[in-house]
Each structure stands twice: as structure tokens, then as C-alpha cells.
VMD Tcl script that builds the backbone (N, CA, C; Angstrom):
set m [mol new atoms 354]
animate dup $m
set s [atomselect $m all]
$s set {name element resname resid chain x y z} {
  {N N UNK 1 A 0.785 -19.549 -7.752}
  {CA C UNK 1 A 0.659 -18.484 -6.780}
  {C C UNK 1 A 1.482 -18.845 -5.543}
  {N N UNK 2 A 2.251 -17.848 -5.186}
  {CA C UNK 2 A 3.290 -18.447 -3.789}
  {C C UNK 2 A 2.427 -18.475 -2.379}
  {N N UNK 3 A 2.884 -19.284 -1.439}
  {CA C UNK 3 A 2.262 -18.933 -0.457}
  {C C UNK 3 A 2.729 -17.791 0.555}
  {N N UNK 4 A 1.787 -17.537 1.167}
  {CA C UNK 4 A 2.118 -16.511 2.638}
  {C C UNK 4 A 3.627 -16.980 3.089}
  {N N UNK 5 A 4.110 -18.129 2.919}
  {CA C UNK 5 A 5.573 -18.602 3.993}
  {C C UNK 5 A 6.015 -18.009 2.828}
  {N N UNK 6 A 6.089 -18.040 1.487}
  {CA C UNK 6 A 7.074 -18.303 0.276}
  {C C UNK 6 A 7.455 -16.560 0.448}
  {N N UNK 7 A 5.951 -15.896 0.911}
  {CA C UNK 7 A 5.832 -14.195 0.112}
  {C C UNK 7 A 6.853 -13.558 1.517}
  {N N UNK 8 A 6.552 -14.500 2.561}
  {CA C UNK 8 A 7.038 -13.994 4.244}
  {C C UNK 8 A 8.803 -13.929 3.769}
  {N N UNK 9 A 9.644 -15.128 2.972}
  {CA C UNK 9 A 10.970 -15.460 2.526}
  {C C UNK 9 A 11.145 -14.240 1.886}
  {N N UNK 10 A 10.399 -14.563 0.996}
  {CA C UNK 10 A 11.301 -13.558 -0.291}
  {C C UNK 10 A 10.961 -12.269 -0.113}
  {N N UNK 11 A 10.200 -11.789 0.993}
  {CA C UNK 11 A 10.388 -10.415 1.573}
  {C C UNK 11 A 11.782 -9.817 2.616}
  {N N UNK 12 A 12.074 -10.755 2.729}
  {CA C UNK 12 A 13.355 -10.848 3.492}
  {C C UNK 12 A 14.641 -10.913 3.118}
  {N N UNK 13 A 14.430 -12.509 2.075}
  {CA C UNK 13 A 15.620 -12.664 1.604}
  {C C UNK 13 A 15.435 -11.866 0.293}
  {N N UNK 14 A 14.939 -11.988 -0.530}
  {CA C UNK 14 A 14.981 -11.571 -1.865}
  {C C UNK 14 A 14.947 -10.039 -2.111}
  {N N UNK 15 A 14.372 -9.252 -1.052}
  {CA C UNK 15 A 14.220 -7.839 -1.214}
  {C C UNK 15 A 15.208 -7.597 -0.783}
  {N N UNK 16 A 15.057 -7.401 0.899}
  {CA C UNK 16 A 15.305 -6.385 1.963}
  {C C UNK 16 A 17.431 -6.983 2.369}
  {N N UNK 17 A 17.483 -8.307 1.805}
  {CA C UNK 17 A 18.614 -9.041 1.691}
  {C C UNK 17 A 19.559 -8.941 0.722}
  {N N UNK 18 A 18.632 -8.311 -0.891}
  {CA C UNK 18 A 19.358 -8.151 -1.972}
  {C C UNK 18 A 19.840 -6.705 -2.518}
  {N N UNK 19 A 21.244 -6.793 -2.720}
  {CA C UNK 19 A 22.293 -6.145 -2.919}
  {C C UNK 19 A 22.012 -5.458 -4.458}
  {N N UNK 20 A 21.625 -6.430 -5.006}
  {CA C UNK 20 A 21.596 -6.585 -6.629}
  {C C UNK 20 A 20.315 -5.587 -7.020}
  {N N UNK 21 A 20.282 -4.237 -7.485}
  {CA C UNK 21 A 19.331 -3.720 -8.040}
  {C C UNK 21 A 17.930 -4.276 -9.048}
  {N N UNK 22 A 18.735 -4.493 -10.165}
  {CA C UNK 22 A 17.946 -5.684 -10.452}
  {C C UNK 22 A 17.143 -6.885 -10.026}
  {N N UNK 23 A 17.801 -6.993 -9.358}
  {CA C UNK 23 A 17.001 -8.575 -9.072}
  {C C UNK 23 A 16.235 -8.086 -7.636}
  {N N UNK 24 A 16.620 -7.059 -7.074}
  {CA C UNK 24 A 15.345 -6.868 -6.237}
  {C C UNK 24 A 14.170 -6.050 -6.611}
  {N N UNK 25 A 14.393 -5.854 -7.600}
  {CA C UNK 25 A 13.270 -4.954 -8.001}
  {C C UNK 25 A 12.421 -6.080 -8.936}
  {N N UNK 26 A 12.917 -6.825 -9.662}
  {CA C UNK 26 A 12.486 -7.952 -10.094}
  {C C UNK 26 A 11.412 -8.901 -9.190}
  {N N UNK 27 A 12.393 -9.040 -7.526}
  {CA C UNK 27 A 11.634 -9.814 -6.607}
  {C C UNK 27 A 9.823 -8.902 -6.323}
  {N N UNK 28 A 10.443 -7.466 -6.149}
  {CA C UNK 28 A 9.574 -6.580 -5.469}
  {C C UNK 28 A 8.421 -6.845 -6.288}
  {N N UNK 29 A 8.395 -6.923 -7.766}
  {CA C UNK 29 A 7.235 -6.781 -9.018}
  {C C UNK 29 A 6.589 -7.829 -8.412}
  {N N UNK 30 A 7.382 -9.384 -7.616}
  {CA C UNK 30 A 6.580 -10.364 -8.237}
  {C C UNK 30 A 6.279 -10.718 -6.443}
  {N N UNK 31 A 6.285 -10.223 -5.525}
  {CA C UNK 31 A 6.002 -10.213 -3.957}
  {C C UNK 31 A 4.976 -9.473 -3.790}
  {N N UNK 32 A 4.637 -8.170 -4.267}
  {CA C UNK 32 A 3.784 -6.917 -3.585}
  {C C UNK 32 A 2.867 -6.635 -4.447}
  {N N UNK 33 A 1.879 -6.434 -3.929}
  {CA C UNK 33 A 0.877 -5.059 -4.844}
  {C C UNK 33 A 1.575 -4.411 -5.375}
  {N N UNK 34 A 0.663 -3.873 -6.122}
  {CA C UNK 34 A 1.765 -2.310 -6.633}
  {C C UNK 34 A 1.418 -0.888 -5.599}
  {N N UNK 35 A 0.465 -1.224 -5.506}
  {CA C UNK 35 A 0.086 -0.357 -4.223}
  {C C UNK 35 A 0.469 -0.881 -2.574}
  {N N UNK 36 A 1.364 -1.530 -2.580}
  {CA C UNK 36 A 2.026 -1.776 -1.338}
  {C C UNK 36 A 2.373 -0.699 -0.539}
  {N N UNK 37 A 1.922 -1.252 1.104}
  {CA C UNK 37 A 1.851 -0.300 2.198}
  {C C UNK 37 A 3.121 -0.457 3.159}
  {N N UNK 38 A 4.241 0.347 3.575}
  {CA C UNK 38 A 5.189 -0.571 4.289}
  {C C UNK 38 A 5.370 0.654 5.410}
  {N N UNK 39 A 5.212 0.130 6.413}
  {CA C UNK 39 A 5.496 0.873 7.807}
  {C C UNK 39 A 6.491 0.455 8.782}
  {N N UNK 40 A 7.400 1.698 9.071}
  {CA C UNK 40 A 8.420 0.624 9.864}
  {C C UNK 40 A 8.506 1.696 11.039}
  {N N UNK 41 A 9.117 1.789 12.109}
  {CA C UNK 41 A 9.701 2.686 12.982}
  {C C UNK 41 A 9.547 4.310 12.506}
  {N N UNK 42 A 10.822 4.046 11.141}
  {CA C UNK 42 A 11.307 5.152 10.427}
  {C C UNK 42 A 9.876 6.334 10.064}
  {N N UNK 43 A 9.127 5.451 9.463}
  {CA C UNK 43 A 8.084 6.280 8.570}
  {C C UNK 43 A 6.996 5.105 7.740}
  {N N UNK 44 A 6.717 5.588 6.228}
  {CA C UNK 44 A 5.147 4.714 6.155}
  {C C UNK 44 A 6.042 5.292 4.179}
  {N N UNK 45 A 5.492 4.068 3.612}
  {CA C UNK 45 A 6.269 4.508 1.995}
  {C C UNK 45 A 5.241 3.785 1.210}
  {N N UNK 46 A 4.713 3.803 0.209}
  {CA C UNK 46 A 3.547 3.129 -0.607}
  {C C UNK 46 A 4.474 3.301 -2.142}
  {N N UNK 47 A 3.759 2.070 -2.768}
  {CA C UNK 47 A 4.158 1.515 -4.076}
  {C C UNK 47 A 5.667 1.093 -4.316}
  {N N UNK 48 A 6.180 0.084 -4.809}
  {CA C UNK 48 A 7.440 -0.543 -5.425}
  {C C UNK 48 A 8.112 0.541 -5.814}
  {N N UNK 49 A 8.416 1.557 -6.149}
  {CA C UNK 49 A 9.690 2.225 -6.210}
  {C C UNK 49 A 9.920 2.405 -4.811}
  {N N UNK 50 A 8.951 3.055 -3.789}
  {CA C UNK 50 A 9.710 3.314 -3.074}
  {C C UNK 50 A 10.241 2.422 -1.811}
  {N N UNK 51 A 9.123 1.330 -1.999}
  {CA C UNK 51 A 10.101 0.175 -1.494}
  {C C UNK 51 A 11.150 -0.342 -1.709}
  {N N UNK 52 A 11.453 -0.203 -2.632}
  {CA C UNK 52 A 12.854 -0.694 -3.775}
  {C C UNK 52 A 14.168 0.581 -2.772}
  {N N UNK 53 A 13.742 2.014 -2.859}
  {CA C UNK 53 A 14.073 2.669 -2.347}
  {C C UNK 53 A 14.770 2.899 -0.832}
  {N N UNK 54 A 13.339 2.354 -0.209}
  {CA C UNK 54 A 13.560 2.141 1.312}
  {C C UNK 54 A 14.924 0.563 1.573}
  {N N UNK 55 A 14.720 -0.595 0.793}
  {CA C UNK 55 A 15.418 -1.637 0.857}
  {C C UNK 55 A 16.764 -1.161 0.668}
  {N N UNK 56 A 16.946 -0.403 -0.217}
  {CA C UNK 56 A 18.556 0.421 -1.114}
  {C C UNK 56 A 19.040 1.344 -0.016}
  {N N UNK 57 A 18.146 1.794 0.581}
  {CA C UNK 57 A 18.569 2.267 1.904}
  {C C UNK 57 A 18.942 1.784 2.889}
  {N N UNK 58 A 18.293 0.662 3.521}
  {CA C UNK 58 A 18.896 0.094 4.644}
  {C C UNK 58 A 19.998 -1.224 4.168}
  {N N UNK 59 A 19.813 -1.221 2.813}
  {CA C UNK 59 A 21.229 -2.153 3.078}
  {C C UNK 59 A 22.781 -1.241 2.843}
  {N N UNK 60 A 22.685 0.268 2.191}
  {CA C UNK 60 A 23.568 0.901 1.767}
  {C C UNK 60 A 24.037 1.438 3.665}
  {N N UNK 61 A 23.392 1.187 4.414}
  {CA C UNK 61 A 23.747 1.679 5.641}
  {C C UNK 61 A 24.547 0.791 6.221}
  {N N UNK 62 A 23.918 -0.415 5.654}
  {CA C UNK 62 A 24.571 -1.305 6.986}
  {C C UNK 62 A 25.984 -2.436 6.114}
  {N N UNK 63 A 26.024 -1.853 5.299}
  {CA C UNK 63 A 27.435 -3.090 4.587}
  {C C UNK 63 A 28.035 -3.525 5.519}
  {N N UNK 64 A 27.795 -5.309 4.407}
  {CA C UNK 64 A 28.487 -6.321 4.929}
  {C C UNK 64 A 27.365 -7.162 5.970}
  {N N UNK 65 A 26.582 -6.436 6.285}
  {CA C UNK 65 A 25.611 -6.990 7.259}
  {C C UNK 65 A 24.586 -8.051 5.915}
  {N N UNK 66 A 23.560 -9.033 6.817}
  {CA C UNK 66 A 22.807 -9.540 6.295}
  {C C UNK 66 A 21.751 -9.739 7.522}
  {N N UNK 67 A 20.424 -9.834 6.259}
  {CA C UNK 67 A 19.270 -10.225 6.904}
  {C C UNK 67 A 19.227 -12.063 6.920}
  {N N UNK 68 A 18.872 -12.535 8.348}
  {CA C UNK 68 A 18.463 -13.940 8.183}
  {C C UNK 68 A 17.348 -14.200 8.929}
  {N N UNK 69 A 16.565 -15.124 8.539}
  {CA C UNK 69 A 15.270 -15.468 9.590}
  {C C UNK 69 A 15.925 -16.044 10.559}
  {N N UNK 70 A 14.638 -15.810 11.556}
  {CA C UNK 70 A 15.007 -15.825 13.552}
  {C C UNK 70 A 13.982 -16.973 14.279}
  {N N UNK 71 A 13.705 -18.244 13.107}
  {CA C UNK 71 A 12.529 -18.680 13.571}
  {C C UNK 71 A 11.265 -18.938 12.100}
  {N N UNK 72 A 10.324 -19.716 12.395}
  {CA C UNK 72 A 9.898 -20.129 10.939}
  {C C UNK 72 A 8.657 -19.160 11.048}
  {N N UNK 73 A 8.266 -19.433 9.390}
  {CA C UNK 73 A 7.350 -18.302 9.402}
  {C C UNK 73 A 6.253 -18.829 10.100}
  {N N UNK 74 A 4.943 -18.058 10.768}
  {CA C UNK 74 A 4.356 -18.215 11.308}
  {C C UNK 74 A 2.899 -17.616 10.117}
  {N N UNK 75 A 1.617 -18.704 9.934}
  {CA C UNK 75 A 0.678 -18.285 9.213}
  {C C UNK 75 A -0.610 -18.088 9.785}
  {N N UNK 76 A -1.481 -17.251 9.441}
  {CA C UNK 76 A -2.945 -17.088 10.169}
  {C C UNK 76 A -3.356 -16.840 8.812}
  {N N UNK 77 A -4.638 -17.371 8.217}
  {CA C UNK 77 A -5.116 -17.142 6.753}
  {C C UNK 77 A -4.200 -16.018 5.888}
  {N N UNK 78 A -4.828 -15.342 6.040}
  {CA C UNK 78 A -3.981 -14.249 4.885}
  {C C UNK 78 A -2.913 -13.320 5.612}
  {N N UNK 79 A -2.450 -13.703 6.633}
  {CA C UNK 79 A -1.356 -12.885 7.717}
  {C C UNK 79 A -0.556 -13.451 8.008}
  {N N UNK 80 A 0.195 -13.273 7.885}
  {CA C UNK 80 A 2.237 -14.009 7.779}
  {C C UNK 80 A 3.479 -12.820 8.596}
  {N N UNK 81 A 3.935 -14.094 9.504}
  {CA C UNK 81 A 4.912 -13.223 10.841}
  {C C UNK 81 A 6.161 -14.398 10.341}
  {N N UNK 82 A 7.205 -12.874 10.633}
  {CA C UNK 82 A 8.624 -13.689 10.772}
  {C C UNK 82 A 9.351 -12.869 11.280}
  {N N UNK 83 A 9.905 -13.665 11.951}
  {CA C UNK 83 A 10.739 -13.031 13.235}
  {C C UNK 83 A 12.512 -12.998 12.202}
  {N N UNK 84 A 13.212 -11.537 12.599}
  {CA C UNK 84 A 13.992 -11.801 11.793}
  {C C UNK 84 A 15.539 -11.366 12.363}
  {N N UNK 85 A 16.789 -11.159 11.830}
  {CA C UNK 85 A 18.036 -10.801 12.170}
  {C C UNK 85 A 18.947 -9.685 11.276}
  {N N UNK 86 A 19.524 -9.175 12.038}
  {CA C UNK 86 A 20.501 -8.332 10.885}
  {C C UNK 86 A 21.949 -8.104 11.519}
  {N N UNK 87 A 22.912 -8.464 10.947}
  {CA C UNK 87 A 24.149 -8.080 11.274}
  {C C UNK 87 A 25.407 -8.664 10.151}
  {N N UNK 88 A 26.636 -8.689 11.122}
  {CA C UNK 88 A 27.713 -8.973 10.164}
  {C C UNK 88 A 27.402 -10.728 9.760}
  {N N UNK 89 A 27.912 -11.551 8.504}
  {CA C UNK 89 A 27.770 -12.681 8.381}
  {C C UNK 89 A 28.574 -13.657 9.150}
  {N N UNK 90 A 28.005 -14.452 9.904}
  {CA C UNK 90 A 28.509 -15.300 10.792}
  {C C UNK 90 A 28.763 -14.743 12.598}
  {N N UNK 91 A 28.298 -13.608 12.682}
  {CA C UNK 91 A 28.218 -13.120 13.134}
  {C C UNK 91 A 26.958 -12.841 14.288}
  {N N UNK 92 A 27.310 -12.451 15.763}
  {CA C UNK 92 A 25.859 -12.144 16.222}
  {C C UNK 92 A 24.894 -10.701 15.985}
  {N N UNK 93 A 24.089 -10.785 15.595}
  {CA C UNK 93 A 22.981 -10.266 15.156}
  {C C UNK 93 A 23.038 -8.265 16.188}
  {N N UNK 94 A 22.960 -7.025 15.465}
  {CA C UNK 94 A 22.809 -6.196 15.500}
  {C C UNK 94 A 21.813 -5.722 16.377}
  {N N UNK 95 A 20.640 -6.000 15.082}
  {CA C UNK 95 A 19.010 -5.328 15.265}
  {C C UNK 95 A 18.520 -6.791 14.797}
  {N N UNK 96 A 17.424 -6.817 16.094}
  {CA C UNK 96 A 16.254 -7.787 15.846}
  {C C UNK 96 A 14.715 -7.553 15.606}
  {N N UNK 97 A 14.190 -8.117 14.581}
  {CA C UNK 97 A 12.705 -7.719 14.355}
  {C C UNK 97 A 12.083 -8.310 14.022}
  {N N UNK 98 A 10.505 -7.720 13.693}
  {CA C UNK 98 A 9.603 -8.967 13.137}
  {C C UNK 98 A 9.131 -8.057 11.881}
  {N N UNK 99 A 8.668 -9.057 10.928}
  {CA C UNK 99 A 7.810 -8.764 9.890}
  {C C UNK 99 A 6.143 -8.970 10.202}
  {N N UNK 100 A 5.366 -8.506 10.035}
  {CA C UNK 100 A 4.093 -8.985 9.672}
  {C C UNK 100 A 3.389 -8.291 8.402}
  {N N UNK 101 A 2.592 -9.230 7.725}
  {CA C UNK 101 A 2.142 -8.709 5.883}
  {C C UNK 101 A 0.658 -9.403 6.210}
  {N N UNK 102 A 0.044 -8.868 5.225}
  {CA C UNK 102 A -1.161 -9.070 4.904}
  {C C UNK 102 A -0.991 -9.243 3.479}
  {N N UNK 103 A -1.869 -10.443 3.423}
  {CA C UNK 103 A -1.088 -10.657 1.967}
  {C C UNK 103 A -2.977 -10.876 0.955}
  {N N UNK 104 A -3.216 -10.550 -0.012}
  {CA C UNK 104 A -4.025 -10.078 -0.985}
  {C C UNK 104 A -4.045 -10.598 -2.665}
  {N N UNK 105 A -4.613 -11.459 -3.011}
  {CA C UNK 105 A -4.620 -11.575 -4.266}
  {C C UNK 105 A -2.933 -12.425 -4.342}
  {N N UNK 106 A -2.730 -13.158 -3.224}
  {CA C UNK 106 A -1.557 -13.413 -3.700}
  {C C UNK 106 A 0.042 -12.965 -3.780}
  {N N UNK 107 A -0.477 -11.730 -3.273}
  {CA C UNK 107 A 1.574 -10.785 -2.933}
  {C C UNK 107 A 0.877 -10.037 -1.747}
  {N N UNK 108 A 1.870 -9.291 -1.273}
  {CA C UNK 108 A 1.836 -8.960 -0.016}
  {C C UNK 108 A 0.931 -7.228 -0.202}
  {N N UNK 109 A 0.412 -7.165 0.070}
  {CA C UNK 109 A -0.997 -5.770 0.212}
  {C C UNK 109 A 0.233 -4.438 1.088}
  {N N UNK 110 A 0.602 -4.686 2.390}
  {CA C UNK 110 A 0.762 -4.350 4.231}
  {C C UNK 110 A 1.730 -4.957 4.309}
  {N N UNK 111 A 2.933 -4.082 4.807}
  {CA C UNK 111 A 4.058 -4.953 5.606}
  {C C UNK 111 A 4.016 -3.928 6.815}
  {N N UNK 112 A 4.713 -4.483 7.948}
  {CA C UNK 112 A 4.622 -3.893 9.113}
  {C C UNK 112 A 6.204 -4.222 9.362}
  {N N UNK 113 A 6.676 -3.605 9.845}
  {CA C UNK 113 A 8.017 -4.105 10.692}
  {C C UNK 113 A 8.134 -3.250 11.928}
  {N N UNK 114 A 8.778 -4.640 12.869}
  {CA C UNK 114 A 8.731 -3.903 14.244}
  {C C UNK 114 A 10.217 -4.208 14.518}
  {N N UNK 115 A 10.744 -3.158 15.333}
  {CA C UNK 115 A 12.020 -4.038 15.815}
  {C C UNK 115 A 12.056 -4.189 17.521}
  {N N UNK 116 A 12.914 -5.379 17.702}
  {CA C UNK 116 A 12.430 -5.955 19.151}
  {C C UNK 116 A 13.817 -4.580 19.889}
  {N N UNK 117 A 14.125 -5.302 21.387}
  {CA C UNK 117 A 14.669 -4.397 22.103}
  {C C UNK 117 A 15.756 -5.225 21.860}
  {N N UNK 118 A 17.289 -4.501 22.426}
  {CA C UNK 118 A 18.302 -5.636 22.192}
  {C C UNK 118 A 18.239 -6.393 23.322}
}
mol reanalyze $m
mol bondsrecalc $m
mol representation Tube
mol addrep $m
């Protein structure tokens, strides 16, 4: 079973980071409920397609950009924060934000994303 830091990563890198259809939808099966809750700015989306969806979206916007962590994950029992980055590679950072999940049985239940100010 992964932990809260492992589920906090591969929500980042493995989803919201990956390009590859496959393999993020692969990540998504093995990170989330299936009834996963994800709220961001934009709006509020429930279950793995349409997270898969929402991820295919914000990376088809921003090519060439990448997500990197901004800082280590931070744990409270079943609640996991990571502060995070997005922009061109090697590059300074766009949009800054945080994650927070509630995590359930082991994958993530609740994601929250906030984004900071620039």
C-alpha cells in the first residue's frame, strides 16, 4: 500500500505531469478511488475518467510546460499537502499551487488544489 508522500508524488508527477495517455490513466486506477473528488479554481469533477480528462486538459494547454514539486510533502494522518510548480523546463515557474488529498483505504478519496498569487 503506498503512502500519503508516495500518493501526494504520483498525483503530480505521474498524473497531472503525464503526457502519455496510457500510463496516466494506468497511474490514475492505482492513486484514486474510483469515486474520486477533485476541486480546483476551475470547477469540481468526480470519478477517473474525468480526472484523466481534467489532467488531458491542463497539460494540452500548457505545452512544453511541466509540473515539479515546490517543497516536500507535508503529512497529517490521512491528509497530504504539496506545494507545487508549473512552467517551461528549466525554467521559472508560471502558476504556483498547492495540492491537498485526503487519502482513504489507501489512494486518494479528495483532492483540492489551490493556486497561490504570483
Amino acid at each position: 500500500m503506498a503512502t500519503v508522500a508516495e500518493l501526494m508524488e504520483a498525483n503530480l508527477l505521474k498524473v497531472f505531469n503525464e503526457r502519455d495517455d496510457e500510463r496516466r490513466a494506468k497511474a490514475i486506477a492505482e492513486t484514486y478511488a474510483a469515486g474520486v473528488e477533485f476541486a480546483d479554481p476551475e470547477g469540481f469533477v468526480t470519478g477517473h475518467e474525468a480526472l484523466n480528462a481534467k489532467a488531458r486538459g491542463l497539460l494540452d494547454q500548457s505545452p512544453g510546460f511541466v509540473f515539479s514539486p515546490a517543497g516536500p510533502v507535508l503529512v497529517n494522518h490521512d491528509l497530504g499537502h504539496l506545494a507545487w510548480q508549473l512552467g517551461p523546463e528549466g525554467a521559472p515557474p508560471v502558476v504556483r499551487g498547492i495540492d491537498v488529498a485526503l487519502i482513504k483505504d489507501g489512494v486518494i478519496e479528495k483532492l483540492y488544489t489551490m493556486l497561490l498569487p504570483a
